[in-house]
C-alpha positions, 0 to 999 in steps of 0.5 A: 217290728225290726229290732233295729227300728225299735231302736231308733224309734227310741234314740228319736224319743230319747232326743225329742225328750232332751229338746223339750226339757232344753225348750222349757229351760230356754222359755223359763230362762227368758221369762225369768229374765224379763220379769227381772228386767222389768222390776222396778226399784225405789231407791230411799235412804233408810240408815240404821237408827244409832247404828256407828259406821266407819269410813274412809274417804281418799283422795288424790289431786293433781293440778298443772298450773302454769307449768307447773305441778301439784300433787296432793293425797288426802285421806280421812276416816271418821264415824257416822251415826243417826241420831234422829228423823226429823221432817222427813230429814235424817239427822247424823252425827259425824266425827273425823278421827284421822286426817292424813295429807300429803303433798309435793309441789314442785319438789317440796314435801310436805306431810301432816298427821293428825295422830303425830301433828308436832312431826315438823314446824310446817305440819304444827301449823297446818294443825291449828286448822285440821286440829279443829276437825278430828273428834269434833262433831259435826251436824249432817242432815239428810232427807230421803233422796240423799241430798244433804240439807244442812252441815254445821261444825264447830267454829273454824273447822270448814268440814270438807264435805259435801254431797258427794262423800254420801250419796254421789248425787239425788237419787230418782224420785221415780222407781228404777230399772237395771238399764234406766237412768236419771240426772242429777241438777246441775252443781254450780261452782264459785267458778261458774262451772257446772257438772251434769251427771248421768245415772245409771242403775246397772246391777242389784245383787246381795251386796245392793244396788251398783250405780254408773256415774258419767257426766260432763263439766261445762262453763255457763256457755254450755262448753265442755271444759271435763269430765266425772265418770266411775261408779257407787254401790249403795247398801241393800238395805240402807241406800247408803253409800258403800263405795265410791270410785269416781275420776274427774278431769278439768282443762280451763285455760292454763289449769288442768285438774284431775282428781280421783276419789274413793270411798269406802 
């Protein structure tokens, strides 16, 4: 056979090997893809018996009314601990250590710290409530799902918690896919307004489960008045909540509220 021909009968087998590798490269790839599309996961809160973490909880309001503004910056930090499990319901421990407040209305200041609560005349009043909350302990419980059952504090100190700083919303009863979604019940306001919140799993890496929060604020009409959109991560091993990134908006009458929330 020509020389040259050997040649190219062995460049064409050279290329024809390269293919098929790209080939099995390709379907391994795809079936590997959808075997992970397809996983389901049962998101169940599973916290660390004992196990103390700490957290920080900011958030930043401001609200235009009646022309005119108010801005206020919150942040508190505090340590959470299971005590127990109880009737499928996780008992917590939870101890506010630091409450820092800043605010400004229309020009006028003012500020409170937990650490230095006798800084100003304004900032000592402001401690006969706050004082109440740091290094009391306050009774958390939640069941499985995150949803919180019952809060009880000493008397006086109203904890300014509620089922957002956890867990953001229930999580599905049913197992769940990357892409999959669920809603969370409606939570009903003094007001009447109602917030209906979309879930949506969207990534599962080595740090946990990544989850996108959209919704709408409606009236009891059913006419939207806002919005709540941004995203939570939940421990791999606990489902409990790492991180939150949530903005809300509300236009009502002559209120126009915003608020961002952050939580790590």
């Amino acid at each position: 056979m020509d020389k040259n021909l050997l040649s190219q009968f062995s460049k064409l087998n050279s290329i024809r090997r390269k293919l098929n590798t790209v080939f099995l490269i390709v379907v391994f790839s795809s079936i590997a893809l959808s075997v992970s599309a397809q996983k389901k996961y049962t998101l169940r809160i599973n916290p660390e018996w004992k196990k103390k973490t700490t957290q920080k909880l900011s958030t930043v309001i401001n609200l235009e009314l009646n022309g005119k503004k108010i801005v206020t910056d919150l942040t508190m930090k505090f340590h959470m601990t299971n005590t127990a499990k109880k009737h499928k319901l996780y008992l917590f421990d939870v101890i506010c250590t630091e409450i820092k407040l800043n605010a400004n209305a229309d020009g006028t200041t003012m500020s409170y710290d937990s650490k230095n609560p006798r800084s100003n005349e304004l900032s000592k009043q402001m401690h006969l409530t706050y004082g109440k909350l740091t290094n009391s302990v306050i009774k958390l419980s939640l069941n499985e799902l995150g949803s919180v059952s019952r809060i009880t504090s000493r008397e006086g100190a109203d904890f300014p918690f509620d089922k957002t700083i956890y867990i953001v919303t229930e999580l599905p009863k049913q197992a769940i896919g990357i892409g999959e979604s669920w809603t969370s019940p409606g939570e009903k306001e003094q007001s009447g307004v109602v917030t209906e919140t979309k879930m949506t799993l969207t990534e599962v890496n080595e740090q946990g489960y990544k989850i996108n929060v959209a919704g709408k604020i409606v009236l009891p009409d059913k006419k939207q008045v806002g919005y709540i959109r941004g995203f939570c991560v939940l421990d791999k091993k606990t489902c409990m909540t790492k991180i939150i990134e949530l903005t809300s908006e509300t236009t009502l009458l002559d209120r126009k509220l915003k608020t961002i929330t952050k939580y790590n």
